[in-house]
ROVEXLUM-961670 format. One record per atom (N, C-alpha, C): x, y, z; residue in three letters. Coordinates in steps of 0.1 Angstrom, whole numbers, padded with zeros to 4 digits, always signed. Example, Ala and Ser with C-alpha at 12.3 -4.5 7.8 and 13.67 -1.06 7.14 Angstrom:
2
+0132-0057+0078Ala+0123-0045+0078Ala+0132-0033+0078Ala+0128-0022+0071Ser+0137-0011+0071Ser+0129+0000+0079Ser
***
This chain:
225
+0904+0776+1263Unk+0897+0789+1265Unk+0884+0788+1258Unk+0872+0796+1265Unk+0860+0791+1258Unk+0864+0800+1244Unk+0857+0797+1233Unk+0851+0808+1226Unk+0848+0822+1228Unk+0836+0821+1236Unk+0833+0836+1242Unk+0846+0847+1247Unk+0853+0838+1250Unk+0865+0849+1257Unk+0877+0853+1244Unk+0875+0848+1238Unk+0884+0851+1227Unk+0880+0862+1219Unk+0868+0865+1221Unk+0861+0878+1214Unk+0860+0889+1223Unk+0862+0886+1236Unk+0861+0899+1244Unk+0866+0909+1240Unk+0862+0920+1235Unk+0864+0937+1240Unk+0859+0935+1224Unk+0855+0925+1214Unk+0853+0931+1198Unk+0837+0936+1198Unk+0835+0949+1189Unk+0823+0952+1191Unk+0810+0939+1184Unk+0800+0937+1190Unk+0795+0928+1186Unk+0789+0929+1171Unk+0788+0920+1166Unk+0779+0921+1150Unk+0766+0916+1148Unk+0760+0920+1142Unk+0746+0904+1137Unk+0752+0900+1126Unk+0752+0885+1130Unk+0756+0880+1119Unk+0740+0866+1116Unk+0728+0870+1105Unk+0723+0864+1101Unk+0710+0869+1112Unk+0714+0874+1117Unk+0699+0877+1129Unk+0708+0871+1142Unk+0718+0866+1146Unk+0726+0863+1155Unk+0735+0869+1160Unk+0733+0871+1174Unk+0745+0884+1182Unk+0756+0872+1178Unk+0768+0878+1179Unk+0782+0872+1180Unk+0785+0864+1190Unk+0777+0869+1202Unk+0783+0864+1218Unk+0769+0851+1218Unk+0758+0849+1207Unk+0749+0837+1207Unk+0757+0831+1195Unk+0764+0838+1184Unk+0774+0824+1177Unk+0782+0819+1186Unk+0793+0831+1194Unk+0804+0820+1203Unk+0794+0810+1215Unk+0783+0811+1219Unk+0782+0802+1227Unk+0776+0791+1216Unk+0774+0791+1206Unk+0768+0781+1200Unk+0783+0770+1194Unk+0793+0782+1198Unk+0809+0771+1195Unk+0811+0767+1205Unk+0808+0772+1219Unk+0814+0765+1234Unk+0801+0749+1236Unk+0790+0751+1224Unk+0783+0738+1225Unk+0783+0728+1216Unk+0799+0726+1212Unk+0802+0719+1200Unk+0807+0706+1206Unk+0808+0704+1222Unk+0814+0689+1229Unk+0803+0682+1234Unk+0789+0689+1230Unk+0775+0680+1238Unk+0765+0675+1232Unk+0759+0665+1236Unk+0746+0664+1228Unk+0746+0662+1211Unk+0757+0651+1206Unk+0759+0650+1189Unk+0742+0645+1187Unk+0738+0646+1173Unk+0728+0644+1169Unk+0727+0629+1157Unk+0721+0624+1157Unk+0722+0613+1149Unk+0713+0618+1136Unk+0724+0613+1123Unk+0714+0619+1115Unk+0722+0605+1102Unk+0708+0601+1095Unk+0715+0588+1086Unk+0719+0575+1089Unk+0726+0567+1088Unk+0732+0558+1093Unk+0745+0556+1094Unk+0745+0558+1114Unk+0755+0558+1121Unk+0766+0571+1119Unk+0761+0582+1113Unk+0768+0593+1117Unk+0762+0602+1122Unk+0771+0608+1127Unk+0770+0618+1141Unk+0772+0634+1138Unk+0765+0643+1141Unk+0768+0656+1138Unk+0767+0666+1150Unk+0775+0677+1153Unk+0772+0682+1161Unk+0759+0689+1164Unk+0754+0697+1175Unk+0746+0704+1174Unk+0743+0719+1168Unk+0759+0725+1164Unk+0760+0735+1156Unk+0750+0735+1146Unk+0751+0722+1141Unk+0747+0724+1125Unk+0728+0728+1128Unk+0722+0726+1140Unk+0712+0731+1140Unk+0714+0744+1141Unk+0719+0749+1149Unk+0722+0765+1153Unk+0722+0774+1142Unk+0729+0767+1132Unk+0734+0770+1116Unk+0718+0777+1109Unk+0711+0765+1111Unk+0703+0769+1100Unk+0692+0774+1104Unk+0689+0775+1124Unk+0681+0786+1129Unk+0688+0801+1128Unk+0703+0803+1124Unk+0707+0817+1127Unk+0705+0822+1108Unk+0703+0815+1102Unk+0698+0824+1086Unk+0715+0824+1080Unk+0721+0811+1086Unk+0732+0818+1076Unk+0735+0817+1062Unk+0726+0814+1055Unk+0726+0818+1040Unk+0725+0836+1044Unk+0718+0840+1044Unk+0724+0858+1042Unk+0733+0859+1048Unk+0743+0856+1059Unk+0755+0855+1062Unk+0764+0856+1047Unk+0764+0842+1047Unk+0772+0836+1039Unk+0766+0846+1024Unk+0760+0854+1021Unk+0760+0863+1010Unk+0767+0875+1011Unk+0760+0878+1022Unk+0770+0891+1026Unk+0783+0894+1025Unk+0790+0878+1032Unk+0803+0876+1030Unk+0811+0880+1015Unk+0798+0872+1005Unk+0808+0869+0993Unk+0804+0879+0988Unk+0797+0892+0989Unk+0793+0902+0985Unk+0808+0913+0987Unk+0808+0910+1001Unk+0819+0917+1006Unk+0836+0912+1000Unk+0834+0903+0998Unk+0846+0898+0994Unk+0855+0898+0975Unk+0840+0895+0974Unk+0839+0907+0956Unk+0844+0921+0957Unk+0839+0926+0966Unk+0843+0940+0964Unk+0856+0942+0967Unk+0862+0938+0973Unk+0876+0938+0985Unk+0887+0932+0972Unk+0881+0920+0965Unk+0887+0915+0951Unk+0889+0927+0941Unk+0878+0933+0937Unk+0878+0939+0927Unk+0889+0953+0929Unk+0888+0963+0940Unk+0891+0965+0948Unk+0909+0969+0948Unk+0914+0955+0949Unk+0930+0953+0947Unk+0929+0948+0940Unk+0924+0949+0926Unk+0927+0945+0913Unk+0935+0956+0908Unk+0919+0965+0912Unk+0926+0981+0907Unk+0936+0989+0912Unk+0936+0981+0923Unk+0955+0989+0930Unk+0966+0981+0921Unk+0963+0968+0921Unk+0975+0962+0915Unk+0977+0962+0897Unk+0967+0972+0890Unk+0968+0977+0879Unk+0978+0981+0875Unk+0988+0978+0866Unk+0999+0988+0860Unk+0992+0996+0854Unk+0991+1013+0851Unk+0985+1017+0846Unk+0990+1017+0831Unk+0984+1021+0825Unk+0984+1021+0806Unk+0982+1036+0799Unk+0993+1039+0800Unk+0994+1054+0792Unk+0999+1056+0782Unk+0994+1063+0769Unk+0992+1063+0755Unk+0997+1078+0750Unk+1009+1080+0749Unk+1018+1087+0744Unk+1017+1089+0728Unk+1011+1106+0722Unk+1010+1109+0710Unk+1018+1117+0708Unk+1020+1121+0699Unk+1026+1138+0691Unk+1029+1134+0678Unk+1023+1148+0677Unk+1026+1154+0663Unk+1029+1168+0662Unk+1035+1168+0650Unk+1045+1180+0641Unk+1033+1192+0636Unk+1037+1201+0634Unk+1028+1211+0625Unk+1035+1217+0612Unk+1050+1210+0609Unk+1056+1208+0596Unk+1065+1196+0599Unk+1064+1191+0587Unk+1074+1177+0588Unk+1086+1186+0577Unk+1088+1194+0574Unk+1099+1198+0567Unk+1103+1217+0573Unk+1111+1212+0576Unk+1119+1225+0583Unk+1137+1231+0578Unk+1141+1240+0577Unk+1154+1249+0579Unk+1155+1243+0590Unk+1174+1243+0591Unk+1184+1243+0597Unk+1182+1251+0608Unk+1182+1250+0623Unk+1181+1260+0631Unk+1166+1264+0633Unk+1159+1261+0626Unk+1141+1264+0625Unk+1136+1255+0639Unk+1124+1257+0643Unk+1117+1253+0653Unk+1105+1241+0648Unk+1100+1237+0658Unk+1088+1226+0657Unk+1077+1230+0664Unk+1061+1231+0665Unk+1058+1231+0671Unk+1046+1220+0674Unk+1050+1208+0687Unk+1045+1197+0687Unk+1030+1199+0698Unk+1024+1187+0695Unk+1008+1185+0704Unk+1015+1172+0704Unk+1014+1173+0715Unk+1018+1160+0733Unk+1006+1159+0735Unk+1002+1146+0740Unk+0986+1139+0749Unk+0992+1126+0754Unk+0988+1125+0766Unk+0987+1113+0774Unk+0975+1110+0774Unk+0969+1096+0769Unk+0956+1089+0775Unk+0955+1078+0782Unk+0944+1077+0790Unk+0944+1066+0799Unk+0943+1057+0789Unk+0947+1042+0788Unk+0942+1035+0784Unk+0938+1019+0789Unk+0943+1027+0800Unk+0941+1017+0815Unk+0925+1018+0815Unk+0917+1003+0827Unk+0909+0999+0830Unk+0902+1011+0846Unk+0910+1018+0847Unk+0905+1026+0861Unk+0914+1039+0862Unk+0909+1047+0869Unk+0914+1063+0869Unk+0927+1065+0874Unk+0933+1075+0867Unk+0948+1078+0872Unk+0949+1091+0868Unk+0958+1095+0878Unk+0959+1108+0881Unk+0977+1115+0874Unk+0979+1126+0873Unk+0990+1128+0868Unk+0993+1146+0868Unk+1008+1152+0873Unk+1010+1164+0875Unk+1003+1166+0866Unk+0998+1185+0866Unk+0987+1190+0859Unk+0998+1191+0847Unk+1011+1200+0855Unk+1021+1211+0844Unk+1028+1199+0837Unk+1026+1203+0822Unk+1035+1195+0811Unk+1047+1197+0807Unk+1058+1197+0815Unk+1069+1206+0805Unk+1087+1197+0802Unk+1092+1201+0794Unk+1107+1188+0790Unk+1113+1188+0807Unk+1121+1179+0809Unk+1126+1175+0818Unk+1117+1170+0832Unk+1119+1183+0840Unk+1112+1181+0851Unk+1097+1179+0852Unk+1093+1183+0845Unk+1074+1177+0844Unk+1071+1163+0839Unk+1086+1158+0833Unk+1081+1140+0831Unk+1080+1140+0816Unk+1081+1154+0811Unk+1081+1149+0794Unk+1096+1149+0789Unk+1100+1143+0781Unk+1117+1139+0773Unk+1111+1138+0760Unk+1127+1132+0756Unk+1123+1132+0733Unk+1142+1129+0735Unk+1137+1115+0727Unk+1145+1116+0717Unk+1150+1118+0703Unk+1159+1123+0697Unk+1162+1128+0683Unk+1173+1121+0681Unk+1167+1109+0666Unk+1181+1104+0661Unk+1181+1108+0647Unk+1191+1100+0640Unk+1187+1104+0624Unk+1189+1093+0616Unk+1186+1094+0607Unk+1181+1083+0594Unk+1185+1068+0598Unk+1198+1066+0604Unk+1202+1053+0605Unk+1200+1054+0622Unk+1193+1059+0629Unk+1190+1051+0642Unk+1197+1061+0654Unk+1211+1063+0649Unk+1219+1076+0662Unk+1214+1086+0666Unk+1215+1081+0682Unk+1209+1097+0686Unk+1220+1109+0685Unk+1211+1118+0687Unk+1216+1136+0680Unk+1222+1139+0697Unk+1227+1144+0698Unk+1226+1151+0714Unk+1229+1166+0713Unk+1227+1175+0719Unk+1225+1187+0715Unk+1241+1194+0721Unk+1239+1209+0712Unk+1250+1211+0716Unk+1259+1213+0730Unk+1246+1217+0736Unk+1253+1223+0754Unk+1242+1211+0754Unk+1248+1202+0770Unk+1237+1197+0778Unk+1227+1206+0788Unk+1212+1201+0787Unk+1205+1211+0796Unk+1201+1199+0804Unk+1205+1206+0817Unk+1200+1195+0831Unk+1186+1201+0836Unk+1179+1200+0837Unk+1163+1202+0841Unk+1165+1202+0858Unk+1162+1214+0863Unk+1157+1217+0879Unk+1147+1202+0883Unk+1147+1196+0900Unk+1140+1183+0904Unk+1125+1192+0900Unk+1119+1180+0901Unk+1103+1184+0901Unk+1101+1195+0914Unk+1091+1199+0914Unk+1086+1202+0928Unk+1077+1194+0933Unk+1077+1199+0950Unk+1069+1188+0954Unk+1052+1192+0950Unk+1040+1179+0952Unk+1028+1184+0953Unk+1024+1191+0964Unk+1018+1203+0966Unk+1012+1210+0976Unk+1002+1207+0975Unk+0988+1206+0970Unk+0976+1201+0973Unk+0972+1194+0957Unk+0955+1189+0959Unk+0954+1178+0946Unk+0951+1187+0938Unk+0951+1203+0938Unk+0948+1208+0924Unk+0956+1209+0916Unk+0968+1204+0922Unk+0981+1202+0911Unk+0982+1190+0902Unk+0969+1183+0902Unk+0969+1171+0897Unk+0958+1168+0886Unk+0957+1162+0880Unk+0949+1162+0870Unk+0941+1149+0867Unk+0929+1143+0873Unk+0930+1130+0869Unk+0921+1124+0854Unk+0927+1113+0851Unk+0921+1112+0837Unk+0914+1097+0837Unk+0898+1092+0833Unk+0891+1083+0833Unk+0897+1081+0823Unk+0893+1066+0821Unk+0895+1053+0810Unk+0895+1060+0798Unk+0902+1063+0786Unk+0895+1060+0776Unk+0902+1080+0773Unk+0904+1093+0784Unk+0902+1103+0784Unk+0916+1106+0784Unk+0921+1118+0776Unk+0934+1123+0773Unk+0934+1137+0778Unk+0950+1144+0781Unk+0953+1153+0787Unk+0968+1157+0775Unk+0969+1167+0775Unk+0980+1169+0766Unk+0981+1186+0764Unk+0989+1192+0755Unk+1000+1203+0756Unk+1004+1208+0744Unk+1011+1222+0737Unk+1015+1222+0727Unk+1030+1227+0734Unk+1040+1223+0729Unk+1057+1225+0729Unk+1061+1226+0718Unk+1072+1235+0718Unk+1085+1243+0711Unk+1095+1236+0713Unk+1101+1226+0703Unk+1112+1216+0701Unk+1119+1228+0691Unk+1130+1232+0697Unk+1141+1240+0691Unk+1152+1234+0683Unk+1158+1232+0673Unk+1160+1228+0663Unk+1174+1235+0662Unk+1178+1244+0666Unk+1185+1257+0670Unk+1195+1248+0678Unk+1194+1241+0690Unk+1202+1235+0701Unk+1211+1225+0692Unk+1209+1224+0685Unk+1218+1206+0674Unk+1220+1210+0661Unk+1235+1208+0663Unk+1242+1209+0649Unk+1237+1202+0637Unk+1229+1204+0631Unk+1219+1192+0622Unk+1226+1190+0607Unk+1225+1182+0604Unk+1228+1186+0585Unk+1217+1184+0584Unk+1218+1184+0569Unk+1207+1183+0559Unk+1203+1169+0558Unk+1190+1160+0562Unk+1186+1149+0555Unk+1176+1150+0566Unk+1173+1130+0570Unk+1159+1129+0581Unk+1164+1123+0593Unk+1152+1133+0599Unk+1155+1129+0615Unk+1141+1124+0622Unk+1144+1118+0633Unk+1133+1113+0640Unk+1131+1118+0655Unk+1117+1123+0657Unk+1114+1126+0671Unk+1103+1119+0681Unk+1113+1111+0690Unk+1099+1106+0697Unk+1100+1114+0712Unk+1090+1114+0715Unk+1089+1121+0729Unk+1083+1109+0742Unk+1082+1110+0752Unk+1080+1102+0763Unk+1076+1108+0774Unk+1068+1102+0782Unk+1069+1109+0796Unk+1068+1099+0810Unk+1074+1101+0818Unk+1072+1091+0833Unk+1073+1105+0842Unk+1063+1100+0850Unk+1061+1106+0864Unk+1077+1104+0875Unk+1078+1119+0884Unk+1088+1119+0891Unk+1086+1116+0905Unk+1071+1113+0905Unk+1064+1114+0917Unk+1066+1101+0923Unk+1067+1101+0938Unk+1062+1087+0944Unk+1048+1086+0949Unk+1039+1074+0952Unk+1022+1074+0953Unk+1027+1082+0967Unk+1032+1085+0974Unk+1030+1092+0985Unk+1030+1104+0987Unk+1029+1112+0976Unk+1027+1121+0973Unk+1013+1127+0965Unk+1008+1119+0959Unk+0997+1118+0957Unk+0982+1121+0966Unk+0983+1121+0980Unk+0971+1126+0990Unk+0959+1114+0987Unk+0965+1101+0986Unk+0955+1091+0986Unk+0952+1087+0970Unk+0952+1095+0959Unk+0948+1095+0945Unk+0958+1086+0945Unk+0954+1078+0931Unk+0957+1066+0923Unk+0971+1076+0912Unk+0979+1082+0919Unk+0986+1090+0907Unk+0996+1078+0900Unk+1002+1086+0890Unk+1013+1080+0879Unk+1026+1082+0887Unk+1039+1067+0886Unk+1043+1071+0896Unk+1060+1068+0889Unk+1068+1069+0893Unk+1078+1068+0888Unk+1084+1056+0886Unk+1078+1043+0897Unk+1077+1031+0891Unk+1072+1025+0882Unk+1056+1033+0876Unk+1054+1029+0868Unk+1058+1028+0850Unk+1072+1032+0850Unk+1084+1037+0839Unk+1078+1046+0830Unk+1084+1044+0821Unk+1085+1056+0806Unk+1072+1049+0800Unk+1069+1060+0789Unk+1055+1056+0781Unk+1063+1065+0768Unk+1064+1058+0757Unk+1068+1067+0744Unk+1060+1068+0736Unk+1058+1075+0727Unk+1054+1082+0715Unk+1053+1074+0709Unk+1045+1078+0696Unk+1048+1074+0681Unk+1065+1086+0676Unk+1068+1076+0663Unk+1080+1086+0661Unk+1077+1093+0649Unk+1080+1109+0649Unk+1075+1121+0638Unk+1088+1116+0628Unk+1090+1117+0617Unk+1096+1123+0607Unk+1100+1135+0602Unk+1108+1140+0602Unk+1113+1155+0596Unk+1124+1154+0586Unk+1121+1165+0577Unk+1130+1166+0568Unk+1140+1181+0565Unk+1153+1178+0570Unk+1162+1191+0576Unk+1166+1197+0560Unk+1161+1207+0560Unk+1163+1215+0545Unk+1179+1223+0545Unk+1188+1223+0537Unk+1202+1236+0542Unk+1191+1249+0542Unk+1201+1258+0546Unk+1197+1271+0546Unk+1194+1284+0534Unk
***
């Protein structure tokens, strides 16, 4: 089959100052007329066609286009890098007393990610665990099961955060829910997205594959009453 017919119905391009349908005939003239060039080899007559059609800017364009296309699905294939803090506003509390912590997520990824606006324990993607002095976790007295997320309705439910730029919250860690004694305990908090990217509306969001991100761990010291 010639060349030319293999491109039928594609819209044509310039490629180099050359219509597409003057490159395919310049391939249906690749069985005529070899050119002698050196001693005793043979070249076809493409290779003239080549360097009347300017394909150096071709061949830029290409690798212009093709950098970008690279760079591109780098950034999709990014795990993103999120930087989980908190801190206490007392490290020494009563029995039954409360905490009141500052949560932040930062990007610390190479490219933008997006993330629910609302911050909140369970269903918004934030958790904590509480152990004590030798490592055991605490578990509280009633278990609380957290409602599913909701879904996103539009992107203003989302919040996105550049390289380098943090988002974060102040929470009430109740102290009240767990039978505590007296000595030290540890809090770290975490957060993973419940979201899948298809829910996102095209944004680069945080996704539930991308797993858990934890904290640094606070120190507390449980006073009797």
């Amino acid at each position: 089959m010639p060349a030319q017919d293999a491109f039928d119905g594609l819209p044509m391009t310039n490629l180099g100052g050359c219509g597409l349908g003057s490159f395919c005939g310049g391939l249906d003239d690749l069985h005529v007329s070899p050119t002698r060039y050196g001693a005793g080899l043979q070249y076809p007559k493409v290779f003239d066609w080549v360097a009347e059609a300017g394909m150096g800017r071709f061949v830029c364009t290409l690798l212009l286009a093709l950098i970008a296309v690279s760079s591109l699905l780098a950034q999709r294939s990014e795990r993103p890098m999120l930087a989980v803090s908190c801190t206490a506003d007392k490290q020494s509390v009563v029995q039954g007393d409360s905490l009141n912590l500052t949560v932040s997520l930062e990007n610390h990824g190479s490219s933008d990610v997006f993330i629910y606006r609302t911050l909140e324990w369970g269903w918004a993607g934030i958790g904590f665990t509480l152990t004590d002095e030798k490592g055991h976790a605490v578990h509280a007295r009633k278990p609380i099961i957290p409602p599913p997320p909701p879904p996103i309705y539009d992107k203003s439910q989302l919040v996105g955060l550049a390289p380098g730029y943090f988002f974060g919250t102040r929470m009430v860690f109740h102290l009240s829910h767990y039978a505590l004694s007296p000595g030290v305990y540890y809090i770290q908090v975490s957060y993973q997205s419940y979201y899948p990217k298809e829910e996102g509306f095209g944004l680069p969001i945080l996704t539930f594959d991308d797993g858990e991100f934890r904290s640094n761990k606070i120190q507390i010291q449980v006073r009797p009453k």
